[in-house]
C-alpha positions as CSV (number, residue, x, y, z in Angstrom):
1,X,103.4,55.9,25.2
2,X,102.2,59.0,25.4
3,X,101.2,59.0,29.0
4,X,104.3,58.0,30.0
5,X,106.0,61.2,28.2
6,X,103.2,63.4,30.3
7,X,104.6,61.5,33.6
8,X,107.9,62.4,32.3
9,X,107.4,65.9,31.9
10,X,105.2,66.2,35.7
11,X,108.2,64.1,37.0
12,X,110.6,66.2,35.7
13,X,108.9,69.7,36.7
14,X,108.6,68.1,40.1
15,X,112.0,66.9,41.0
16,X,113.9,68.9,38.8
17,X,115.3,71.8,40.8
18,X,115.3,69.9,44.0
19,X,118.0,67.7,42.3
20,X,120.2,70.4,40.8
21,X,120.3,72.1,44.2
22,X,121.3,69.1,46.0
23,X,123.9,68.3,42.9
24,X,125.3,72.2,42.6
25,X,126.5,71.0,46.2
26,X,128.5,68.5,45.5
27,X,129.3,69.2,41.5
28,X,130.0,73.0,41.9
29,X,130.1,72.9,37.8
30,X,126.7,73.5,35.9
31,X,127.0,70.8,32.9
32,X,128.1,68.3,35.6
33,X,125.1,69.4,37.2
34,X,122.7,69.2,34.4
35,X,124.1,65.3,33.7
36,X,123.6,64.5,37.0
37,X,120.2,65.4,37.1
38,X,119.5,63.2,33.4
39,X,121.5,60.5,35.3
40,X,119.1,60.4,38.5
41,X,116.1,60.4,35.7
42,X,117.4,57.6,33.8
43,X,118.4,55.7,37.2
44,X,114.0,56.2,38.0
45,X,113.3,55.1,34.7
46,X,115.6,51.9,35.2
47,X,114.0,51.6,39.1
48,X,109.9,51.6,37.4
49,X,110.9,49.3,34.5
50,X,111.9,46.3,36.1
51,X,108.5,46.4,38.2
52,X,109.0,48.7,41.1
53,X,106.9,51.1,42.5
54,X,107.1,53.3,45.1
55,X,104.5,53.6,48.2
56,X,104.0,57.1,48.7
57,X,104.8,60.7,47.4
58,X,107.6,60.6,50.0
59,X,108.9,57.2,49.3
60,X,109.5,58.7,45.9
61,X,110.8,61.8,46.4
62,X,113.6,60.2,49.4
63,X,114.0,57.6,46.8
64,X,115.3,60.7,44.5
65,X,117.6,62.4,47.3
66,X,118.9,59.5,48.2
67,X,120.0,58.7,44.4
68,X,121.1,61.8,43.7
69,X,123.2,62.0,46.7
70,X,125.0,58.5,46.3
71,X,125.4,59.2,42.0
72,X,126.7,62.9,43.3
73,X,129.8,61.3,45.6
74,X,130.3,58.7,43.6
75,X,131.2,61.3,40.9
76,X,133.0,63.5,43.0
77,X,135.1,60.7,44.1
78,X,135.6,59.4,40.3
79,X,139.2,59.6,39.3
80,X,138.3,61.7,35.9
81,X,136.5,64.4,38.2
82,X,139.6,64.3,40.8
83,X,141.9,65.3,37.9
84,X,140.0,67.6,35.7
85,X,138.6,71.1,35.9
86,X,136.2,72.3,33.0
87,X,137.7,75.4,31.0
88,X,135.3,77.4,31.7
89,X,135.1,77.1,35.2
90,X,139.1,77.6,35.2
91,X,138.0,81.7,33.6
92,X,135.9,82.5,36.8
93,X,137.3,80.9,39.6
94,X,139.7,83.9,41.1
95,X,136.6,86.1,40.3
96,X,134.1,84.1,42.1
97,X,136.3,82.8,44.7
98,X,136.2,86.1,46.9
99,X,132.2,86.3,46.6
100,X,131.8,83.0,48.2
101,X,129.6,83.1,51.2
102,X,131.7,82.4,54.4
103,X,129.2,80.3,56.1
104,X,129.2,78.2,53.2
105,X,132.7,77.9,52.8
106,X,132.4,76.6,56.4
107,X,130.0,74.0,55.6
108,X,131.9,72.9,52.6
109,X,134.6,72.1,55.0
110,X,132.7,69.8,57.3
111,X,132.1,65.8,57.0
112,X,129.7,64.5,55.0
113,X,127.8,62.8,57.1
114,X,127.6,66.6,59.1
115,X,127.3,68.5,55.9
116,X,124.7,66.6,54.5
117,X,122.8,66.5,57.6
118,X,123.3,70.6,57.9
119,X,122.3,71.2,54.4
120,X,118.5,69.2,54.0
121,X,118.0,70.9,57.4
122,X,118.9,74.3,57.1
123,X,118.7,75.3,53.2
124,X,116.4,72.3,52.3
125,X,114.0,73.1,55.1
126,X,113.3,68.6,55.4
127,X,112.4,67.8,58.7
128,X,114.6,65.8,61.3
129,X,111.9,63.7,61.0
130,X,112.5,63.6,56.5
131,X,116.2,63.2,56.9
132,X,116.2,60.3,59.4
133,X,113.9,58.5,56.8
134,X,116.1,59.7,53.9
135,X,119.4,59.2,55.2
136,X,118.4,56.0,57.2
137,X,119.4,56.9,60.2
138,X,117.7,57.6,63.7
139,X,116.5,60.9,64.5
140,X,118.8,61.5,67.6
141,X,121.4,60.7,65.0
142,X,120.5,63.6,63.1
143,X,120.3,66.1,65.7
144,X,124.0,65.1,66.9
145,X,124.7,65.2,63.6
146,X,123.1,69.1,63.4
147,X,124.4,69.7,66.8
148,X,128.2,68.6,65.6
149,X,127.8,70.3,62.4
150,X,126.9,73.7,63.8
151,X,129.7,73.1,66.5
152,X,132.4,72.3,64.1
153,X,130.6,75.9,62.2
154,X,131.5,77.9,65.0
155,X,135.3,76.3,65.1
156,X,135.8,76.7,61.9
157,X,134.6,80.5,62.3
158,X,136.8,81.4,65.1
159,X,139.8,80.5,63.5
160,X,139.2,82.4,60.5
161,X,138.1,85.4,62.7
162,X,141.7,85.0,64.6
163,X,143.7,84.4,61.9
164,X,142.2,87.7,60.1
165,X,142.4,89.5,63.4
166,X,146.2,88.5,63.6
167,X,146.6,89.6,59.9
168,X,144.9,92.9,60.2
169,X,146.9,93.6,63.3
170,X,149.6,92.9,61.4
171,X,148.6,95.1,58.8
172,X,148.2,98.5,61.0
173,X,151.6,98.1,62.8
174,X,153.2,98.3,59.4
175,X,151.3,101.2,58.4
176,X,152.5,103.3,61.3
């Protein structure tokens, strides 16, 4: 028993922040966050009880991003998450909302299939290689998928640029 609590705790200091980063993504809310990571826990405990093992390091850790990701939409998409908004978060949403970073408001905006691509990529630092294997998908898929993602980026960044330009021209002919 007591070995397994020392697994536990290595387990736990070595997936732990990988899974509330991937979680903060989707959840946006920091108690949602903290359940989901206990949830993705209690789903490895469940997955090494009943006799499984994994093959590798890797195996295990894709085995976690790939849980995480699937208990992450399926809570998003829950009917009580669609409906509610913590109190809390209600306080400091006009006082966050204009320090969000617009490159990330972009990517919030994309697909899934692009966003999650774009995101173990670029702020996860995986390989195209890692992601293939975690997302079971070819690697040419994933480079459209970057390719697409960054495309849809820039699309998404022209249109804001235009529609502040139009606004800001607006702006100085009613100041004259």
């Amino acid at each position: 028993m007591k070995e397994h609590k020392y697994n536990s705790k290595k387990l736990i200091d070595k997936y732990a922040q990988m899974i509330s980063r991937i979680a903060l993504r989707y959840l946006e809310s920091t108690e949602d966050v903290e359940d989901m990571v206990q949830d993705v826990f209690l789903k490895y405990i469940g997955y090494i009880k009943t006799g499984n093992s994994f093959k590798c390091e890797e195996h295990e850790k894709c085995w976690m991003i790939r849980v995480t990701m699937n208990l992450c939409c399926n809570a998003v998409n829950s009917a009580k998450m669609k409906k509610t908004l913590p109190l809390n978060e209600c306080y400091y949403l006009e006082a966050n909302y204009k320090k969000e970073n617009p490159l990330m408001e972009s990517v919030k905006k994309l697909d899934d299939k692009y966003r999650i691509a774009f995101e173990l990529f670029y702020l996860d630092g995986f390989t195209i290689t890692e992601i293939s294997k975690i997302l079971e998908i070819s690697e040419a898929n994933v480079k459209t998928r970057l390719k697409r993602a960054r495309n849809k980026i820039r699309e998404y960044d022209r249109r804001e640029k235009k529609a502040y330009g139009r606004i800001w021209k607006r702006l100085k002919r009613n100041k004259k």
